[in-house]
Each structure stands twice: as structure tokens, then as C-alpha cells.
C-alpha positions as CSV (number, residue, x, y, z in Angstrom):
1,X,-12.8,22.8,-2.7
2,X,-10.6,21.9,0.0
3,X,-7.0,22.8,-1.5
4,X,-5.3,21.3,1.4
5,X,-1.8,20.6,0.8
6,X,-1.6,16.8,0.9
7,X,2.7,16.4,0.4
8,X,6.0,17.9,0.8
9,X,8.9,17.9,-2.2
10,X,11.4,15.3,-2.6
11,X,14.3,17.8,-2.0
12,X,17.0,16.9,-4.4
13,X,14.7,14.0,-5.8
14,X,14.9,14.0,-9.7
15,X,10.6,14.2,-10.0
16,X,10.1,16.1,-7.2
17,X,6.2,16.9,-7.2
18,X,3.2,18.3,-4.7
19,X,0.0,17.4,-4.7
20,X,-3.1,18.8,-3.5
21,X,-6.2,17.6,-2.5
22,X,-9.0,19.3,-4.5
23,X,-12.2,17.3,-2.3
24,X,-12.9,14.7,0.2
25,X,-16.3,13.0,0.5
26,X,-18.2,9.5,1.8
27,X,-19.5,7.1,-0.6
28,X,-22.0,4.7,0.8
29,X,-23.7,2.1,-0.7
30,X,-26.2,3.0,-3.5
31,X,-28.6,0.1,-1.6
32,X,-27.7,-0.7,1.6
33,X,-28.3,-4.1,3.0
34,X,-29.5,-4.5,6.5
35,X,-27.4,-3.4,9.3
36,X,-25.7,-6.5,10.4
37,X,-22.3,-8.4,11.6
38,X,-20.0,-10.9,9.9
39,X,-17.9,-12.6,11.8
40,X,-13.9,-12.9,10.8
41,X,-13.3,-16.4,9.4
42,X,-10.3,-18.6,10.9
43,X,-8.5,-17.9,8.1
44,X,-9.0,-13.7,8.7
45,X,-7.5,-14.5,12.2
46,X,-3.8,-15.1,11.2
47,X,-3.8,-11.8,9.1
48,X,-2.3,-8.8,11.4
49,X,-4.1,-5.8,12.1
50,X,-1.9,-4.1,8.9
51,X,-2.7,-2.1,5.3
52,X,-2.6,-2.9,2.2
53,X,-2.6,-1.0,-1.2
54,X,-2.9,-1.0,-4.8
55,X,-2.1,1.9,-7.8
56,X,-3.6,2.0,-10.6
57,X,-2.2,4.3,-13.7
58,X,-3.6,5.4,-16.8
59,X,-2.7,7.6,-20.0
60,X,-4.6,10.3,-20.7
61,X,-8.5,9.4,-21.4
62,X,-8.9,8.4,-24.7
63,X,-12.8,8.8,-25.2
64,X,-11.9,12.7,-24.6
65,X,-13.9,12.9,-21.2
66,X,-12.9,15.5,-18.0
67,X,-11.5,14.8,-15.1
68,X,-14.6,16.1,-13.3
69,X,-16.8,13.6,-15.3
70,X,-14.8,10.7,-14.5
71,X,-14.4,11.0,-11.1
72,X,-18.3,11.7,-11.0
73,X,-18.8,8.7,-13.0
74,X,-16.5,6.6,-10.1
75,X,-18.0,7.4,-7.0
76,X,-21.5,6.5,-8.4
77,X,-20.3,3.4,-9.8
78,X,-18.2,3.1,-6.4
79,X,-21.3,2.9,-4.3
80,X,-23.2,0.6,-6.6
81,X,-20.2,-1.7,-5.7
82,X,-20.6,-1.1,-2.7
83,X,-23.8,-2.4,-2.2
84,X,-22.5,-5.7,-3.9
85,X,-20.1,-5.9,-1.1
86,X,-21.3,-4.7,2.3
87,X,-18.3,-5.3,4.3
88,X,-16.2,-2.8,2.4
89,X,-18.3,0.3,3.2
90,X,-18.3,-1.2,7.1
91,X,-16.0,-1.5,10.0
92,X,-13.9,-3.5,12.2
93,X,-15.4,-3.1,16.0
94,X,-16.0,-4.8,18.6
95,X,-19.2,-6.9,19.2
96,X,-20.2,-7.1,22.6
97,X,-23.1,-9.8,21.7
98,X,-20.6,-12.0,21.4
99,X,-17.2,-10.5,23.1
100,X,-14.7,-9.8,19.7
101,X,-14.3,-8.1,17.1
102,X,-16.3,-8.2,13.8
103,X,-17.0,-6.9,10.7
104,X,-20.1,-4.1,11.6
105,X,-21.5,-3.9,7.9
106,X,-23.4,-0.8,8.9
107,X,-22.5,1.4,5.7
108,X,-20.8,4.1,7.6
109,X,-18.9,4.4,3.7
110,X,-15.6,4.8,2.5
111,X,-13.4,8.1,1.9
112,X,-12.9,9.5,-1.5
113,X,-10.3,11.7,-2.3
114,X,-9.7,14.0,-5.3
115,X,-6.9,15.4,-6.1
116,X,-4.6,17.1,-8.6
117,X,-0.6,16.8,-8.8
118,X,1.8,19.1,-10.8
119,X,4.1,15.9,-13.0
120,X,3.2,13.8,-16.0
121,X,3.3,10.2,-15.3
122,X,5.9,9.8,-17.6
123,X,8.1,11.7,-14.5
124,X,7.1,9.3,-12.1
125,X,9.7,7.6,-10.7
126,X,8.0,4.4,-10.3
127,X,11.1,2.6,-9.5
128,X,11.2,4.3,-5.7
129,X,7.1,4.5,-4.6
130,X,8.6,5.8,-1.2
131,X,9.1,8.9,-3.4
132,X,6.6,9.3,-5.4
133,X,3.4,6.8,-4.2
134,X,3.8,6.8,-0.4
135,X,1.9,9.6,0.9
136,X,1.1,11.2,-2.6
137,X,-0.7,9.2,-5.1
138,X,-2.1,6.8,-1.9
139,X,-4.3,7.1,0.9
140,X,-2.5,7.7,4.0
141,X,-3.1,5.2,6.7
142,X,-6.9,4.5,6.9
143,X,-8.3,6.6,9.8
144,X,-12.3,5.4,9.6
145,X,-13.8,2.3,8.1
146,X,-11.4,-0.4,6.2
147,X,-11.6,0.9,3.1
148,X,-10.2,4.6,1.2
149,X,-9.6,5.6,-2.0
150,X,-7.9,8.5,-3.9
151,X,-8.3,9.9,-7.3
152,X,-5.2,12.3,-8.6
153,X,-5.1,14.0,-12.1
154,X,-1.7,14.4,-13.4
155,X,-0.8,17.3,-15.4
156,X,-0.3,15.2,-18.7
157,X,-4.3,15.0,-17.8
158,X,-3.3,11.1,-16.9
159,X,-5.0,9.2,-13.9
160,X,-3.8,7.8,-11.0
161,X,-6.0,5.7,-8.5
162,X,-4.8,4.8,-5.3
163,X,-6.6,2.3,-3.0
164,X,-5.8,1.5,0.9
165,X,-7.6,-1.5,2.3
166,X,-7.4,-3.5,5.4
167,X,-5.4,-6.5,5.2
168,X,-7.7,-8.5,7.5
169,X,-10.9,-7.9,5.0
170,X,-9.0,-9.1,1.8
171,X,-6.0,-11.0,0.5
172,X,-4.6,-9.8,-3.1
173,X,-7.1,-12.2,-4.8
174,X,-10.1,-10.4,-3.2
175,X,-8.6,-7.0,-3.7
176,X,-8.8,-7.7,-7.4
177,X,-12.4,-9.0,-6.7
178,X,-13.4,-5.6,-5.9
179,X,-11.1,-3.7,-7.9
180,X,-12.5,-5.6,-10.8
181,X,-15.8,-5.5,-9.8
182,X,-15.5,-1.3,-9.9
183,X,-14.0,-1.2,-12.9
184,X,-16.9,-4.0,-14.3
185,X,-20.0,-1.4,-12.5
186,X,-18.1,1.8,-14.1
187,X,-17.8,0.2,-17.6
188,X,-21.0,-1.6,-18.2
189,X,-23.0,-0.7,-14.8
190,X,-23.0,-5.3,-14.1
191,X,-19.8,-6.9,-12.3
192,X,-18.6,-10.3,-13.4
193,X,-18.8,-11.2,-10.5
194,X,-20.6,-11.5,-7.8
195,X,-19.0,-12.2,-4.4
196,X,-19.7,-14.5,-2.1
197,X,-19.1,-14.2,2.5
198,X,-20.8,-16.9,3.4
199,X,-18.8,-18.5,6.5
200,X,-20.6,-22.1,6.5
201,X,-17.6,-24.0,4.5
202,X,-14.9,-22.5,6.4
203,X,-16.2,-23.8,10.2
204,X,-14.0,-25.7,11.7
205,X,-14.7,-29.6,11.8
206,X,-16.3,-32.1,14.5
207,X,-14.4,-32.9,16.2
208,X,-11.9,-30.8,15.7
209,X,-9.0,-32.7,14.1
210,X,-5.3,-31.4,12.8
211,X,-2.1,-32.5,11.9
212,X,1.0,-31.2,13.9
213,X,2.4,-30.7,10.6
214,X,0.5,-26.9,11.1
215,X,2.6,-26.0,13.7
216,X,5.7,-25.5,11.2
217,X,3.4,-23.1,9.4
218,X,1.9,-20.8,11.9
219,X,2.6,-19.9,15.7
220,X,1.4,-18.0,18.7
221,X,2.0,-14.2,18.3
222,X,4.4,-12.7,21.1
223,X,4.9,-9.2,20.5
224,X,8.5,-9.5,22.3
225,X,9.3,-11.6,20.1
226,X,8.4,-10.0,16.9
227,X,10.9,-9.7,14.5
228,X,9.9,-6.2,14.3
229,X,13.2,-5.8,12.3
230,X,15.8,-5.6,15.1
231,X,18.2,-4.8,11.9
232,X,16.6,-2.1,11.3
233,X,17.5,-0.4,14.7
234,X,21.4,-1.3,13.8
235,X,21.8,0.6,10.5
236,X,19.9,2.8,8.3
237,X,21.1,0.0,5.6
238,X,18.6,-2.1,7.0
239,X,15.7,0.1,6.9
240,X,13.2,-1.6,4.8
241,X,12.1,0.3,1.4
242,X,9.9,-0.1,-1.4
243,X,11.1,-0.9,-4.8
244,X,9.6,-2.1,-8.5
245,X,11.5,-3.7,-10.7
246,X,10.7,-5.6,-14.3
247,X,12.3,-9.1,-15.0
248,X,12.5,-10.3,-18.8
249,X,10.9,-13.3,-20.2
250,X,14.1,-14.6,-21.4
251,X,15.3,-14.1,-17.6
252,X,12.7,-15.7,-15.9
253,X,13.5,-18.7,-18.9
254,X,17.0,-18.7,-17.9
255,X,16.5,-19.2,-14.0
256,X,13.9,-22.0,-14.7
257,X,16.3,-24.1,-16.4
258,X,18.8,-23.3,-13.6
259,X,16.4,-24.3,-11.1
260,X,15.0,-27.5,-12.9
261,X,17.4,-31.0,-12.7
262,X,16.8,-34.6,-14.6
263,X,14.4,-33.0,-16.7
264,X,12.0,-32.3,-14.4
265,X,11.1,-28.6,-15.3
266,X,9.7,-25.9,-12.6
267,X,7.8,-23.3,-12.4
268,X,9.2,-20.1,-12.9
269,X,7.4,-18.6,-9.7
270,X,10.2,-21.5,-7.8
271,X,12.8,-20.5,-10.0
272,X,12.3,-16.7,-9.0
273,X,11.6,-17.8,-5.5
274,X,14.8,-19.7,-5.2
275,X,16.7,-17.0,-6.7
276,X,15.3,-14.5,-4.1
277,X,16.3,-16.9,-0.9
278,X,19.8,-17.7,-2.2
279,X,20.4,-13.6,-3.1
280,X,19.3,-12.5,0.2
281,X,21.5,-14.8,2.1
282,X,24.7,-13.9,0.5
283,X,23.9,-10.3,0.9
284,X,23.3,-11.1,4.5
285,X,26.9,-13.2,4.4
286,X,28.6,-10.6,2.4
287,X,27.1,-8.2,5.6
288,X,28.8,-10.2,8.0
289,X,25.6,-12.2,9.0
290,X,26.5,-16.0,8.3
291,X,24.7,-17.2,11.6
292,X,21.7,-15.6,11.1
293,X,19.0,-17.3,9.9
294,X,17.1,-16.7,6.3
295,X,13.5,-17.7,5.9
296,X,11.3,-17.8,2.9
297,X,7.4,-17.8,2.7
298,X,5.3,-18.5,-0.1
299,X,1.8,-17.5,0.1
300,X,-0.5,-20.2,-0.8
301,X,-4.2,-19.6,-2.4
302,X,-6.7,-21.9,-0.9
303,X,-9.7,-21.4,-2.2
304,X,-9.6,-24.2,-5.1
305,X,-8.1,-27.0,-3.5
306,X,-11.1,-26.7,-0.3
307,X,-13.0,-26.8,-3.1
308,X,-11.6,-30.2,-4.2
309,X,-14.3,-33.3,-4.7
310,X,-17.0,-31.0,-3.4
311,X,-18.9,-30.5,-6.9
312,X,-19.7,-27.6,-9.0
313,X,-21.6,-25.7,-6.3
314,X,-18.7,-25.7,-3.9
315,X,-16.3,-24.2,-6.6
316,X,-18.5,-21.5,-7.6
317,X,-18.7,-20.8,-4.3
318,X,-15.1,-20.6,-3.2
319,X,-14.0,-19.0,-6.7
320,X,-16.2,-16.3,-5.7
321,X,-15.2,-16.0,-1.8
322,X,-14.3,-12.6,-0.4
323,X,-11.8,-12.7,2.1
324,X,-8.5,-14.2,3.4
325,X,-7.5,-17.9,2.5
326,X,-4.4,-18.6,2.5
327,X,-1.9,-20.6,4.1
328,X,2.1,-19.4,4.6
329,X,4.5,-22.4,4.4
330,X,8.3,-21.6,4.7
331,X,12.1,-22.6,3.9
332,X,14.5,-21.7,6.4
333,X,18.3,-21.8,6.1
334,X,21.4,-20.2,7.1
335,X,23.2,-18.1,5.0
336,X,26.5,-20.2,4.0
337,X,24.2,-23.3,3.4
338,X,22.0,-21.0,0.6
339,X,25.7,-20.2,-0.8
340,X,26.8,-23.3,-1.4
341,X,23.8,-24.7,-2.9
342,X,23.6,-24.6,-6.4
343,X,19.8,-22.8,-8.1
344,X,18.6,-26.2,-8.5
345,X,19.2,-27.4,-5.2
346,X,17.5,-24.5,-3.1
347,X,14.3,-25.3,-5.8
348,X,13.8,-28.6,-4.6
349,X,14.0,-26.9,-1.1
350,X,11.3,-25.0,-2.0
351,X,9.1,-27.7,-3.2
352,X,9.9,-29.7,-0.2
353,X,8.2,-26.8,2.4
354,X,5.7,-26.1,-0.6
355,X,3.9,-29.7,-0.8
356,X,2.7,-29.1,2.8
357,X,0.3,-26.8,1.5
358,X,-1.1,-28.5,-1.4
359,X,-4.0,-30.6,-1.0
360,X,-7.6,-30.0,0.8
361,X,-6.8,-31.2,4.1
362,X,-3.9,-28.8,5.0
363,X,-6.6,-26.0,4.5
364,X,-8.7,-27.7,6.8
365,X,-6.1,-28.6,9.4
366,X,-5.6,-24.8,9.2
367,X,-8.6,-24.3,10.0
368,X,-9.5,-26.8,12.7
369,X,-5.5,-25.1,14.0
370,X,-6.6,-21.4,14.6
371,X,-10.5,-22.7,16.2
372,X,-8.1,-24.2,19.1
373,X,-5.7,-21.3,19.7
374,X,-8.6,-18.5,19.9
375,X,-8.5,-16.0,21.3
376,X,-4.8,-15.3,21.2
377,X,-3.2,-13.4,17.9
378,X,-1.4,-15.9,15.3
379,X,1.6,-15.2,12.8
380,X,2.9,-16.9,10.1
381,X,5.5,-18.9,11.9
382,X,8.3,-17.1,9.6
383,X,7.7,-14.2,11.3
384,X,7.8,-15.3,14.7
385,X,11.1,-14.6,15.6
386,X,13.8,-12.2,14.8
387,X,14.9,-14.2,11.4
388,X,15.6,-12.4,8.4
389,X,12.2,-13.6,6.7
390,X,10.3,-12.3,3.9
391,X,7.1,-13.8,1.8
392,X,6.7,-14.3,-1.8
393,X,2.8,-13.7,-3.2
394,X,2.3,-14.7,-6.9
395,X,-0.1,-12.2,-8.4
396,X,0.2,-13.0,-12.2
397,X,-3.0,-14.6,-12.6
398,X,-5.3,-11.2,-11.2
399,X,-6.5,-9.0,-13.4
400,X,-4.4,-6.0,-12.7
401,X,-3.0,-5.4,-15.8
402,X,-5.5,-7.1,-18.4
403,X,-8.7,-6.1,-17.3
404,X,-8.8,-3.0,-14.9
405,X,-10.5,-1.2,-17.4
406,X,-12.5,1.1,-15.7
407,X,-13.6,3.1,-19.9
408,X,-11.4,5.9,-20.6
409,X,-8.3,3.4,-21.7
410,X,-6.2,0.3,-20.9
411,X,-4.0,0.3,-17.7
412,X,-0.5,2.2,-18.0
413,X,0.6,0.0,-14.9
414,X,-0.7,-1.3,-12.0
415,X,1.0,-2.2,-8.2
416,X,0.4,-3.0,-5.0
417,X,1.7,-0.9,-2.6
418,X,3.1,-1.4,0.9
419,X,2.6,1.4,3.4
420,X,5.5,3.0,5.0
421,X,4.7,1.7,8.6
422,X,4.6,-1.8,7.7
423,X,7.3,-3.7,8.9
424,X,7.6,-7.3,7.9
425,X,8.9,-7.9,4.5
426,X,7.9,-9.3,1.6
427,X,7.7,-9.5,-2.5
428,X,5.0,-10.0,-4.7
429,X,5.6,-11.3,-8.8
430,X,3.1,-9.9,-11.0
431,X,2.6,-9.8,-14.8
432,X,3.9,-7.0,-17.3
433,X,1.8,-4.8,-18.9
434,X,3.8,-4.7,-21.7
435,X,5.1,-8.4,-22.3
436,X,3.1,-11.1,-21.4
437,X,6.6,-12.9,-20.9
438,X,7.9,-10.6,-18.6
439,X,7.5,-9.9,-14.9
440,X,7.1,-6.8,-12.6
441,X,8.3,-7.4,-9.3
442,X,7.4,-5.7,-6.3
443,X,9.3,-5.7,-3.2
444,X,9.1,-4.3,0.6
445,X,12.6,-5.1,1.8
446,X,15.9,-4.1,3.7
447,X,17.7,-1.3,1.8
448,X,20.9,-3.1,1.9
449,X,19.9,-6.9,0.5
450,X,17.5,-4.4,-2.7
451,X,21.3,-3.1,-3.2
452,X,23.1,-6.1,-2.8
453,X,20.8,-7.8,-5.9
454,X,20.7,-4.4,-8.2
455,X,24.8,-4.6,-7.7
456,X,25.3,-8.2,-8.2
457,X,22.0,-8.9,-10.8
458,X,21.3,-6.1,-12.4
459,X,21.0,-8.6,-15.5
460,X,18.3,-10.3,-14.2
461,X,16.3,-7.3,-12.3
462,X,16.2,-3.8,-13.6
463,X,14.8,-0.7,-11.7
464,X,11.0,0.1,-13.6
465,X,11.5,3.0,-15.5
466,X,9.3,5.0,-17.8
467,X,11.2,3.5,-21.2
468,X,10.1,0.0,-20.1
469,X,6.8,1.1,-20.1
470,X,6.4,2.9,-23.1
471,X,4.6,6.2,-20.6
């Protein structure tokens, strides 16, 4: 047992806890497949070199079992998932063969962590996960392979498991891939499904052929010209934070009717999206900032619409693909021009920059785009410059809080999780474990536009709390 002290206390913070970590091992795959490479996709390429996370949190077991036997019970069915996906127990290096870096599926493993903190999950202050995730209930910043995971007991004997992947393996629709497929191989020993990295359907085309349209959507990266959030360096207001928050059914009703006009109803993720861009740019006008910029992104899953006329095969196929596809169009407006717009009006904004990513042949453009730029580093265009910008991902239709079910109980709750050193912002909508009509937002933003919103619409978006969740 290692016992090493794995955080400090939140001096003065209301849950302040420690936890320690009780082991650390490797998990490879149960079968490894032969050593070999897999090149990044075109897609992969406009992803930066950054983390991701997930949390995952459950009541005490119900089928009576230790916390010993569990976490037994995990890393075996951890490395039979493995051997279903090969890239995940690999690494990113760099392939002299063919002069850039690759995926090395060489089964060098994955880190597992055990651990053991002193506060019930009902304690947790899941509102603020820069107090009580970051550094605690998460890996810290991967340090071998692109893949770690930790496993903490709670003392209310409750579960909390904590995954840190990187970004340019998976986007939040593969993450549940393999997050599903764990829970699938720890339940009944079979996934659902069974994933798919073959590269052939995401070449780029001959000739290579794009519309300039593309060039709104993505750009060369300059690192000088990062937005690296110069507003950060100007006041600690500015810093960017974590934050959950829940959002009502009837709330989420309310601002689609605001947002619809002439009887044309949207959807409530541009009615939420809408409400988002016109909040942040009054907090940025109410801070002084009306010449400033403020740009929106909406992530944009692409795996159905290449897919599109290409036959059941094809679906299957992309349904099941593990790795990046998606596209990033974007809004951008200044501040006083979001003010005086009524909800309605910024939602057919959003619909305007949203229908250039709609059909099959913006995915392909996309891809035919990136094949002529190699080798330099790409960026969602957003995020080129030193705008106020921030993303939107829609992740109510994974499985996070339906089906991560990995046999000792249904999910408490279920994020994902931004690591501290991450600096571009960004929000992601995803469903409620307790109300199928509700909402859980996540976001990664500047302190002082989270504030602005909790001041002005606390009504609409409420801190998460441990009475919404019934913990």
C-alpha cells in the first residue's frame, strides 16, 4: 500500500477533505493485438494536444460487495476492454517510418489508481469541481500513455471514478464508447459495442476538392496569437473556473419559446445556446468590454451525416468509429449587438453559422481542408485570436447517466471534467439524472461572466447541490 498523500485541504472550504492514494498499478490488455501504428485521422489533427475528463459517482453498492472486490472486479474487466480497443492502452510518439506522430498501439497500459477519501458524497460540493474533483477525485495530468484512471472510496462506502484521456484519441462520443464499453465487460463480461478505427472512409478525396466556406470554420494555429486568455492576465475575475449547474425542464421550455418566432419552434440546445452568447456579452458590456468581440462554437458530430447515402454498412461503421469527428462552426458578435437583439433573434444567428455544418459534404470539405494545410497545427477558427470565445458540446444523447452501470447500482451523477491547465473555454449540456426534462450544465469559463449569470439568472441556472440530487 502506497499511502501517499494525493491532496491538500480546502482551507476555509465548507467540505474540505484529503485523500490518499491506497495503490497504483498498469493494466494492459488481457489479449494484446500485434504491436502496430495508427495513424491520426484529419479530423484528430484539429484537436490540440489537451486533456479531457469524466466522473463518475455512485451510492453505496447495493449488491453488498467490498471496495476491494470491486476494484478487483474493474481492472480485470478494464483490461478485457482494453484489448477491444488497442489504442487506449498505447501512446502518442513519433514515427520515424513515416516522420510524425502516431498512435504506437504497443500496450505499454494504462495507470490505475486506488484510493480512499475521508467525506460522503453527499458533502461533495459538486457545484465547484476546482474544489473538490480537480486534483482529488481525478487523475492529475496524464504523465505516460493517453489514458488514466482513478478509483476513490468515499467514507459513506460510495464510489467515485475518475477518468483522464487524451483529447486527440477521443471526442465525448467516443469517451462514452469506452466508458460504456467498461461498464458493458464489468456487468455481463460482452460490450455492446464493438468499435471500429478503420481510417479508409475518412481519406481525403482525389483530387482534393473544398469549399472556401471551411476557412470560416477552422484556421492555421499561431501560438502568438492564441487567445490564451489575455483576460486572464488583467484580473483574477477573469480566471477561468469550473462550475456545474442544473437547468429545469420548465426552463429550458421557457427559453425555447423565447427563442422560436412565426411558429417555427427550436431546439432547446439553440435556445440554451443563444441564451449563453447573449449572457456572456452583457457581462462582458456590463465589464466595460463593448468592443470586444464574443464568439460562439457549437460542436458538431459528424459521424451520421458522412454516413449519408452510403448504405447500411457505412452506418454501422461510422456509428461505431473511435475517435474525433467533429466540425466547430461559430457566431461572432460584439457585445452591444447581442444586447439589443431580442432571444429569438440571436437563435436564428445561431442557425445561420450552424447550417454550414449540416450536410455530408462540409465533413468532407473538412477533410480534403486539413490534408492541404499538413503539417502545420489547426484551431477551431474561434479560438484563433484573442476573442472572448467559448464552445458549446451537446452531450444529452450519451449514455452517462442512463447506462453507466458498471453492477453495484445506478449512477448518482456523472460529468466531464476540465483540467485546471486547460485554457480555452467552453460548456457542455448534458441530461439529468434525476429528470429526464432537466439539464446539467457544465461549464469551464471566466469567473466573472459564471457570476454575472448566477447574479442576473439564477432562475434559470442553479449551482448543483446535493438536494437536487437526492445524494
Amino acid at each position: 500500500m502506497l499511502n501517499t498523500f494525493l491532496s491538500i485541504k480546502n482551507m476555509g472550504f465548507e467540505d474540505s477533505f484529503t485523500v490518499n492514494m491506497t495503490d497504483k498499478i498498469v493494466v494492459c490488455a488481457h489479449e494484446p493485438c500485434k504491436d502496430h501504428w495508427l495513424p491520426f485521422t484529419n479530423f484528430d489533427l484539429l484537436v490540440p494536444p489537451f486533456d479531457v475528463g469524466s466522473t463518475f459517482f455512485y451510492k453505496k453498492p447495493s449488491n453488498g460487495r467490498g471496495f476491494l472486490d470491486i476494484v478487483d472486479t474493474l481492472k480485470e474487466s478494464l483490461s478485457r476492454t482494453l484489448t477491444l480497443y488497442p489504442p487506449m492502452a498505447g501512446e502518442i510518439a513519433w514515427n520515424g517510418a513515416v516522420l510524425e506522430n502516431q498512435i504506437h498501439c504497443n500496450n505499454q497500459g494504462v495507470d490505475f489508481i486506488e484510493a480512499v477519501a475521508d467525506v460522503e458524497l453527499k458533502e461533495l460540493n459538486l457545484y465547484n469541481p476546482d474544489e473538490c474533483i480537480e486534483g482529488k477525485l481525478m487523475p492529475k495530468k496524464l504523465l505516460r500513455g493517453v489514458l488514466a484512471i482513478q478509483v476513490t472510496k468515499l467514507k459513506c462506502e460510495g464510489i467515485v471514478i475518475g477518468v483522464m484521456v487524451d483529447h486527440r484519441m477521443v471526442d465525448g462520443y467516443s469517451a462514452n464508447m469506452f466508458i460504456s464499453s467498461w461498464a458493458d465487460m464489468t456487468r455481463s463480461k460482452a460490450s455492446s459495442m464493438i468499435p471500429s478505427f478503420g481510417r479508409s472512409y475518412l481519406t481525403p478525396r482525389s483530387p482534393i476538392v473544398y469549399s472556401p466556406l471551411i476557412d470560416n470554420v477552422f484556421a492555421p494555429f499561431q501560438p502568438e496569437s492564441n487567445h490564451d486568455n489575455d483576460l486572464c492576465k488583467e484580473d483574477d475575475q477573469y480566471i477561468l473556473v469550473n462550475r456545474i449547474y442544473y437547468v429545469k425542464g420548465e426552463q429550458l421550455k421557457m427559453l425555447q419559446s423565447l427563442a422560436s418566432k412565426n411558429g417555427c419552434r427550436t431546439s432547446k440546445l439553440v435556445a440554451f445556446t443563444s441564451f449563453l452568447w447573449k449572457e456572456v456579452a452583457l457581462s462582458m458590456e456590463d465589464s466595460g468590454k463593448n468592443n470586444e468581440t464574443c464568439n460562439v462554437v457549437v460542436t458538431v458530430d459528424g459521424r451520421r451525416r458522412l454516413s449519408e447515402g452510403e448504405g447500411k454498412e457505412k452506418e454501422r461503421l461510422m456509428a461505431s468509429y473511435f475517435g474525433n469527428v467533429l466540425s466547430m462552426p461559430y457566431g461572432s458578435k460584439k457585445p452591444k449587438e447581442l444586447k439589443e437583439m431580442t432571444l429569438s433573434n440571436v437563435a436564428i444567428e445561431v442557425l445561420e453559422f450552424l447550417k454550414t455544418a449540416t450536410t455530408k459534404e462540409h465533413f468532407l470539405d473538412i477533410i480534403d481542408w486539413v490534408e492541404k494545410q499538413k503539417p502545420q497545427p489547426l484551431i477551431s477558427k474561434a479560438f484563433a485570436g484573442k476573442d472572448m470565445s467559448f464552445s458549446i458540446s451537446a452531450g444529452q444523447r450519451f449514455e452517462t447517466m442512463d447506462k453507466i452501470d458498471f453492477g453495484w447500482g445506478k449512477l448518482a451523477f456523472g460529468s466531464c471534467h476540465a483540467p485546471a491547465e486547460r485554457k480555452d473555454c467552453f460548456v457542455m449540456t448534458m441530461g439529468s439524472p434525476i429528470n429526464n426534462e432537466d439539464w446539467v450544465v457544465y461549464a469551464h469559463m471566466p469567473k466573472k461572466h459564471m457570476e454575472y449569470i448566477e447574479t442576473h439568472d439564477g432562475h434559470v441556472i442553479k449551482p448543483l447541490n446535493a438536494d437536487y440530487l437526492n445524494i
